[in-house]
C-alpha positions in Angstrom: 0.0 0.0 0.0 1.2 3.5 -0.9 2.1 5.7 2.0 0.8 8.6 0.2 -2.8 7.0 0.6 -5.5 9.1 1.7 -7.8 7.1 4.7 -11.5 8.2 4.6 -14.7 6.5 5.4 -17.1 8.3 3.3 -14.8 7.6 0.2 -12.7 4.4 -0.4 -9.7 4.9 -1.7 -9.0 3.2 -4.7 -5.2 2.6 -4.9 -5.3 0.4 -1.4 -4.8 -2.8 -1.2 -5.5 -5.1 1.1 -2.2 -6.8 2.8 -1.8 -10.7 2.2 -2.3 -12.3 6.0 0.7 -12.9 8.0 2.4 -16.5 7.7 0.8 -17.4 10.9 -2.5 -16.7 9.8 -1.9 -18.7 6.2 -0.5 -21.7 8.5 -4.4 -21.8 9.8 -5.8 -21.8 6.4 -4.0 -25.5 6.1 -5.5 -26.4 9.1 -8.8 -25.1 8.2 -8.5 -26.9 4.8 -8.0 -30.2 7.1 -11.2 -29.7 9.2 -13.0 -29.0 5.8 -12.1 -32.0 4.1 -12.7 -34.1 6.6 -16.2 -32.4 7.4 -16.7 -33.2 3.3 -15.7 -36.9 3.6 -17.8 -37.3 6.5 -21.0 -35.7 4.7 -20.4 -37.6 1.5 -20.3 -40.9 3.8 -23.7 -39.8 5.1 -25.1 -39.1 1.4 -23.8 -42.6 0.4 -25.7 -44.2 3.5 -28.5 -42.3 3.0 -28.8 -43.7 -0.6 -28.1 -40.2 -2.0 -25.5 -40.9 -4.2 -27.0 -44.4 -5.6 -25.4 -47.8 -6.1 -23.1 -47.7 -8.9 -19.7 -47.7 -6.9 -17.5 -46.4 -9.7 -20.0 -42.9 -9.7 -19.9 -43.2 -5.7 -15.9 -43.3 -6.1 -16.1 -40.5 -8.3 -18.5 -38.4 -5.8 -15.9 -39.2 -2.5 -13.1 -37.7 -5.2 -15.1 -34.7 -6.7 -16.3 -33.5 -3.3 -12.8 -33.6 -2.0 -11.2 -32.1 -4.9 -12.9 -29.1 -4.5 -12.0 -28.2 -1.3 -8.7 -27.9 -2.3 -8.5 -24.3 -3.6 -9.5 -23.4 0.0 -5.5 -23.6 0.9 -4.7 -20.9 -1.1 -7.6 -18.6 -1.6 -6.6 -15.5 0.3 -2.9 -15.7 -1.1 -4.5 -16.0 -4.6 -7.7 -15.1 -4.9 -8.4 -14.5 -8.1 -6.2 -17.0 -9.2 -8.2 -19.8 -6.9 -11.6 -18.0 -8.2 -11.4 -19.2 -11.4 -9.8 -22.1 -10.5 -12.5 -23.0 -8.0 -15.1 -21.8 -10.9 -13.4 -24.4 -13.4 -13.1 -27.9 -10.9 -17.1 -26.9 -10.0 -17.7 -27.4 -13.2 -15.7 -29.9 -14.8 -16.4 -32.4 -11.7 -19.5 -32.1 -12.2 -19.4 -34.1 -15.4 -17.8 -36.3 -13.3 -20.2 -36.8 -10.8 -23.6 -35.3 -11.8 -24.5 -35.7 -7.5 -21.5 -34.1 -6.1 -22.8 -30.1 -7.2 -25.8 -30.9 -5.3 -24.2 -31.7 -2.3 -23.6 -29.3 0.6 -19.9 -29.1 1.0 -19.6 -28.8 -2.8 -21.8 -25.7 -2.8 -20.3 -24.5 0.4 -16.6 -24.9 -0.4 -17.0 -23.2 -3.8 -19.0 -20.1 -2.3 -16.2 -20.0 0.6 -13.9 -19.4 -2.6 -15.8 -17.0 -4.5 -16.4 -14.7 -0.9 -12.8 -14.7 -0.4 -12.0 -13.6 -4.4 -14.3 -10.7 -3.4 -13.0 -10.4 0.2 -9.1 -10.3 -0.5 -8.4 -9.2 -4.4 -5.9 -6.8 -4.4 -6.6 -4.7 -7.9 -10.5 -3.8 -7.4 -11.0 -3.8 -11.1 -9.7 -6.6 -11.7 -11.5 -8.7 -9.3 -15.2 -7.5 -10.7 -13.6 -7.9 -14.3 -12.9 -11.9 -13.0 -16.3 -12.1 -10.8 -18.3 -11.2 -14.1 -16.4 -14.0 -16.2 -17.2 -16.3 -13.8 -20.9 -15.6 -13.7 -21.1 -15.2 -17.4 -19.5 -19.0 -17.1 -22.0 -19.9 -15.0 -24.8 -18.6 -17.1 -23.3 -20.4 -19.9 -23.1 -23.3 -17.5 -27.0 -23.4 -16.8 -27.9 -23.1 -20.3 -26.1 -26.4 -21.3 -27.4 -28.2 -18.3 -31.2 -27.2 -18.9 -31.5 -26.9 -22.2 -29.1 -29.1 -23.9 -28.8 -31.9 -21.7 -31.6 -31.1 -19.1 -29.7 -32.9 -16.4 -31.7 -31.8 -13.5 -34.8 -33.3 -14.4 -33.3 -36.4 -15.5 -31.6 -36.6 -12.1 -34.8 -36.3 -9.9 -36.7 -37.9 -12.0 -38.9 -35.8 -13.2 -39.1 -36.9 -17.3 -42.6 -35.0 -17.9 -44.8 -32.9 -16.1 -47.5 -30.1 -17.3 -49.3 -29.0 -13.6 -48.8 -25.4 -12.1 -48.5 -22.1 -13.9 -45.5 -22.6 -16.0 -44.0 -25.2 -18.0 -41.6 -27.3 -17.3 -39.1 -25.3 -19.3 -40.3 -21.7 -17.7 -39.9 -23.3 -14.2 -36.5 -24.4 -14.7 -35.3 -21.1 -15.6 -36.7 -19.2 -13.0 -35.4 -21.5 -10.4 -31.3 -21.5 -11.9 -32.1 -18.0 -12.1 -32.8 -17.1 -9.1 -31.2 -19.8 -7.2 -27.7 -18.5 -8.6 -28.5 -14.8 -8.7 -29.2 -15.3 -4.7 -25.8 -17.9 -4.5 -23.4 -15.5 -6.6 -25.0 -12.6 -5.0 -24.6 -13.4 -1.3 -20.5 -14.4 -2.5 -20.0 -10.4 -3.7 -22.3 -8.8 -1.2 -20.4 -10.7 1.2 -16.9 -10.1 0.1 -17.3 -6.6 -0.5 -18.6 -5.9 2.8 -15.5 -7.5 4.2 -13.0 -6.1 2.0 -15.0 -3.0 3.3 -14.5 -3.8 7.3 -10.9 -4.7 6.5 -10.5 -0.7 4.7 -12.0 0.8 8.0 -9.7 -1.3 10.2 -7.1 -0.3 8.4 -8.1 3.6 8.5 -9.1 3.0 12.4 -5.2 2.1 12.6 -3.9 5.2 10.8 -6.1 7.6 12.8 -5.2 6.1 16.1 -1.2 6.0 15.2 -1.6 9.8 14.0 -3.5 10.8 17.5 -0.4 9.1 19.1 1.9 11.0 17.1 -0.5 14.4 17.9 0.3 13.4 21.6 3.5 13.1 21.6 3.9 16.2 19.4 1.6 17.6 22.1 3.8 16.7 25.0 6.3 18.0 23.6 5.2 21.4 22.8 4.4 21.3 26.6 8.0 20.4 27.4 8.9 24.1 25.4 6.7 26.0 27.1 7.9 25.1 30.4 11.2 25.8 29.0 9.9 29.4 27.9 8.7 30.2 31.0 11.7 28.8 33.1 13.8 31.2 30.5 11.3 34.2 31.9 12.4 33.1 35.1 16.0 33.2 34.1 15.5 36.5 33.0 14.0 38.2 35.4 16.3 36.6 38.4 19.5 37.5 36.7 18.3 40.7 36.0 17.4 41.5 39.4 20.9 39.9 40.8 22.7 42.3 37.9 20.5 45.3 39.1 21.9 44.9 42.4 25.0 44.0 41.7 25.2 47.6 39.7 23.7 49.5 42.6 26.0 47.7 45.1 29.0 48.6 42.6 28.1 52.1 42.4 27.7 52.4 46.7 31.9 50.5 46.4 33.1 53.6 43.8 31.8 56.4 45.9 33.2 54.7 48.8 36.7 54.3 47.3 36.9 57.9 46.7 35.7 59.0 50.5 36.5 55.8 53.1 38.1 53.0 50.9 37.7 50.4 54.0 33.9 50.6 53.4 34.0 49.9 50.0 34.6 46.5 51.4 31.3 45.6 52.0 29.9 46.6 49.0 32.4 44.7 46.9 31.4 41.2 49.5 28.1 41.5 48.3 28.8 41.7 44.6 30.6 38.7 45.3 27.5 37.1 46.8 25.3 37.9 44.2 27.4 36.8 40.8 27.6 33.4 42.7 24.2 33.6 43.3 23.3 34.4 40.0 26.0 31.8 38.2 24.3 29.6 40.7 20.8 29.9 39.7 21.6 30.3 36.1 23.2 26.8 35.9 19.9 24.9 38.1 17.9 26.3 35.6 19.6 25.8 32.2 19.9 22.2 33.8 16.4 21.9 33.5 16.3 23.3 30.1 18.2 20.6 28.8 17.0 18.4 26.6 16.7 14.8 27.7 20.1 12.5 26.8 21.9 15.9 26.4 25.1 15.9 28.4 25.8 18.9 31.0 29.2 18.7 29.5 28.9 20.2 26.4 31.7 20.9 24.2 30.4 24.5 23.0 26.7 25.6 21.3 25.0 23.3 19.1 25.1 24.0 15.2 22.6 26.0 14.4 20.7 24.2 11.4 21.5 25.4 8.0 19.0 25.1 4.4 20.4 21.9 3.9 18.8 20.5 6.8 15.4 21.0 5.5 15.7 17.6 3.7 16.1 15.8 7.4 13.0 17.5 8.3 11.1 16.1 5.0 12.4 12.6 5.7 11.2 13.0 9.5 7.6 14.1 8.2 7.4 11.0 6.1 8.3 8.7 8.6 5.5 10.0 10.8 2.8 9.4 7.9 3.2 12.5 5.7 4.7 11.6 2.7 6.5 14.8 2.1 8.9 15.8 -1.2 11.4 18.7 -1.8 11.4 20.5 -5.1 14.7 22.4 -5.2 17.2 22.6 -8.4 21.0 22.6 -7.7 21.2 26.3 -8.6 19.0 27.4 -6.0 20.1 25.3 -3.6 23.4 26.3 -4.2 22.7 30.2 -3.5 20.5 29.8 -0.7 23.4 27.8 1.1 25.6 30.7 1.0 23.4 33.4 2.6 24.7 34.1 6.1 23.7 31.5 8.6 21.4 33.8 10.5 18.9 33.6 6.9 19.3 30.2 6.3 18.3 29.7 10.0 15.3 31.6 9.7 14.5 29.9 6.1 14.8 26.2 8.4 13.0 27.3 11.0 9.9 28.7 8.4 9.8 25.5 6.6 10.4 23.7 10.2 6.7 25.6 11.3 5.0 24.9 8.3 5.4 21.5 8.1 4.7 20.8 11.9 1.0 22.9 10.8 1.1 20.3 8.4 1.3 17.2 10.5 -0.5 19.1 13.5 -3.3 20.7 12.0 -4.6 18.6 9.0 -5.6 15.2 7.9 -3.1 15.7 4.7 -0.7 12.4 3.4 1.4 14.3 1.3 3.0 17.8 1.3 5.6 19.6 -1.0 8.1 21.7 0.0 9.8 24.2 -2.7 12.4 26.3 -2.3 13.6 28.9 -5.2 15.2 31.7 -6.3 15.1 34.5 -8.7 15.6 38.2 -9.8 18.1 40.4 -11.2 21.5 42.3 -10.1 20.2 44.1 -6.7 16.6 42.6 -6.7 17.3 38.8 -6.0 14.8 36.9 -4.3 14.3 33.9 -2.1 10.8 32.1 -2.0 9.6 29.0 0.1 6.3 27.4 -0.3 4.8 24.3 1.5 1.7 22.4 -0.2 -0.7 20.0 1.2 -3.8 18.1 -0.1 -5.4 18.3 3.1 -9.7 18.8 3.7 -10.8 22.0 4.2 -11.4 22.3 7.8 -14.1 24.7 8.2 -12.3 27.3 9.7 -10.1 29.2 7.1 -11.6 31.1 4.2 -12.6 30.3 0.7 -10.2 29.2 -1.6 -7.1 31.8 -2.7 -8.0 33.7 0.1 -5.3 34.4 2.7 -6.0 32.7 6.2 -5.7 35.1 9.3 -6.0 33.5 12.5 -8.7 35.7 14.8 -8.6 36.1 18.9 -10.1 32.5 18.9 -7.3 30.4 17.3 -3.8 30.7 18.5 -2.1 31.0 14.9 1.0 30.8 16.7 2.8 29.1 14.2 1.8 31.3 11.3 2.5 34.1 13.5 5.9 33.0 13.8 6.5 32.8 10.5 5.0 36.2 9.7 7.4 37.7 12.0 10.1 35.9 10.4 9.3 36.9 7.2 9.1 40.9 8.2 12.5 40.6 10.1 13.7 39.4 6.8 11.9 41.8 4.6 9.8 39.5 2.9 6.4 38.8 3.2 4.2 35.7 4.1 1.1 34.5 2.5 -1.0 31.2 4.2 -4.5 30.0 2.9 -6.5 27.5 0.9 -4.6 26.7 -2.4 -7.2 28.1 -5.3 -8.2 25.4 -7.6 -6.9 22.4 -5.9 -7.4 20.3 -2.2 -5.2 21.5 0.1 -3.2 24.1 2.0 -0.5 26.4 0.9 1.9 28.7 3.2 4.2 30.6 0.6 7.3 33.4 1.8 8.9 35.8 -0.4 11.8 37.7 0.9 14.9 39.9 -0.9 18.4 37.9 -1.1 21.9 39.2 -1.6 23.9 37.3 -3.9 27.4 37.4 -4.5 27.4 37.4 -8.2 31.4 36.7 -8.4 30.9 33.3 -7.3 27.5 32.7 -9.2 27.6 32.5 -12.4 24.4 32.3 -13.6 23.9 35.6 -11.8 27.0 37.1 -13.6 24.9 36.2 -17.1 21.9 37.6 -16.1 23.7 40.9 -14.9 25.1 41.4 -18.7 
């Protein structure tokens, strides 16, 4: 199954496919196949004492080997189930030239219908399974007509030569009841199957869903993790700018003491002392706290700030958690946007960093596109970076092509942030319903200097 498909129960998708059963579960199908047969040979036994299957022992021979013949494509019917459909469709009637008793028997009827369910239940390529379901009917219907009108088997095997009482004739009567005997059999097999090829599609989308709420909570927790850290950084702030506000009133009371009584500039200084190792002190419980998890306090210097080049971990992260996501960059671009200082290329990461999390957070989208480009002339080059879903519509935003603006009852954090970084860049931000197409589009536009010595392509354009 694609990982791009799109789970919904009020549309099935039509590119899924329904996985083959784990080993374990084929393992029981040989089993079942066991119980089966030997159910079959143990019915057939009761036909034959019964008197069902008369008293010619080379057609009672024939009856014990046509019933159990066809329980063999019941091994492999949910590994091949087209494949054992027509299979199945071609032993039911070939045996029964055979044996003209063994259709009529239970386990025959039942073992070939167990087959034709699970074509329906477990075909992989939808159209191809309907395509193989109408042969076999269309065999079947072929099948009738030699049997009633050609041979006219049935009567000759209940013993019914002649007969002219009730509303039809005999002829009429025998057509209605194949009809509609087989138009109930053949019916009940694809109602059946498709009903739990359906079950099977809505197990499977139950499964996405949950494993996407699981990865909302976690995203959820940790979001909850960085605003503890925010606030502890207030805290930070605001005690080590109290301890330095101190520590410049005490420094002031130590100079005008040095100048007038130097010995009582001692006590002045003492307290400066105190309160750098006080602050030091409390600076180091709390950045402990900030630290995240499997960090270690011993750092070797600040972390590298990501660069443009990063964005393509990010992409890979987003598919792994179920959004299939693809970057459309050429070399050129790529090339220039990874020599802008590395306070732009931070902010172009952390942009595309936002707009995918919005992605994952805050739609029901399975795949996403993230394009990155440049452009312009000598003095007016350009950066842009636009991230595409194929998300629903959620109600919320505005009609399509128009731009989305969060109001006092949705955060919008997210898009705020990128707004912000956008202005601090120059640039502008644009975030709404993509026009013409499913989906949501966040798109940033912001000027770029390029160093035209080292770009040739620029150079070209300049002349």
């Amino acid at each position: 199954m694609n990982t791009a498909t799109r789970f919904s129960f009020s549309q099935i998708d039509p590119d899924w496919e329904r996985p083959t059963p784990p080993a374990a579960s084929l393992r029981k199908d040989v089993l079942v196949w066991g119980v089966v047969l030997a159910a079959t040979l143990f019915l057939n036994a009761a036909y034959h004492s019964a008197g069902f299957l008369g008293d010619d022992t080379e057609q009672i021979r024939y009856s014990y080997g046509a019933a159990a013949a066809m329980t063999l494509p019941l091994i492999l019917r949910r590994i091949y189930p087209l494949s054992m459909m027509l299979v199945a469709t071609a032993l039911f009637f070939a045996l029964s030239y055979v044996s003209e008793i063994a259709p009529a028997t239970l386990s025959y009827q039942l073992c070939y219908f167990a087959v034709l369910f699970a074509g329906i239940a477990w075909g992989k390529n939808r159209t191809l399974t309907w395509i193989v379901y109408a042969l076999v009917c269309a065999a079947a219907l072929v099948w009738i007509v030699i049997a009633w009108v050609v041979t006219d088997s049935a009567y000759s095997m209940a013993g019914v030569e002649e007969y002219s009482g009730g509303p039809f004739s005999q002829a009429t009567a025998g057509y209605v009841m194949a009809f509609v005997t087989n138009l109930f059999y053949y019916g009940c097999a694809a109602l059946m199957g498709r009903t739990a090829w359906n079950q099977a599609y809505q197990r499977t989308v139950l499964a996405a869903q949950a494993r996407q709420l699981e990865q909302q909570a976690e995203q959820m927790a940790q979001d909850a993790v960085t605003r503890d850290r925010l606030r502890i950084a207030r805290e930070l702030h605001d005690s080590v700018g109290h301890h330095v506000s101190s520590m410049g009133i005490q420094a002031a009371a130590a100079r005008r003491a040095l100048e007038k009584k130097p010995e009582l500039a001692a006590e002045p200084l003492t307290n400066i002392e105190k309160l750098a190792r006080s602050s030091v002190a409390e600076m180091k419980n709390l950045i402990r706290v900030m630290r995240a998890a499997g960090e270690s306090e011993q750092g070797s210097g600040a972390a590298k700030e990501p660069q443009v080049t990063e964005i393509f971990d990010l992409v890979e992260h987003m598919t792994t958690v179920g959004v299939t996501t693809r970057v459309q960059v050429s070399e050129q671009d790529l090339t220039r946007l990874s020599s802008l200082q590395q306070g732009t290329q931070l902010s172009i990461y952390r942009m595309a960093q936002e707009a995918l999390t919005n992605v994952r957070k805050h739609s029901a989208a399975q795949n996403a596109v993230l394009a990155l480009r440049t452009g312009g002339s000598t003095g007016a080059y350009w950066a842009e970076l636009e991230v595409t879903d194929d998300g629903p519509a959620t109600g919320l935003e505005r009609g399509e092509g128009q731009e989305y603006i969060p109001d006092s009852s949705h955060h919008g954090y997210g898009l705020q942030g990128i707004r912000e970084r956008a202005a601090a860049l120059g640039g502008t931000c644009w975030a709404g319903r993509r026009q013409g197409a499913p989906g949501w589009k966040v798109q940033v536009r912001f000027p770029i200097d390029i160093d035209e010595t080292h770009d040739p392509d620029a150079s070209r354009s300049a002349s």
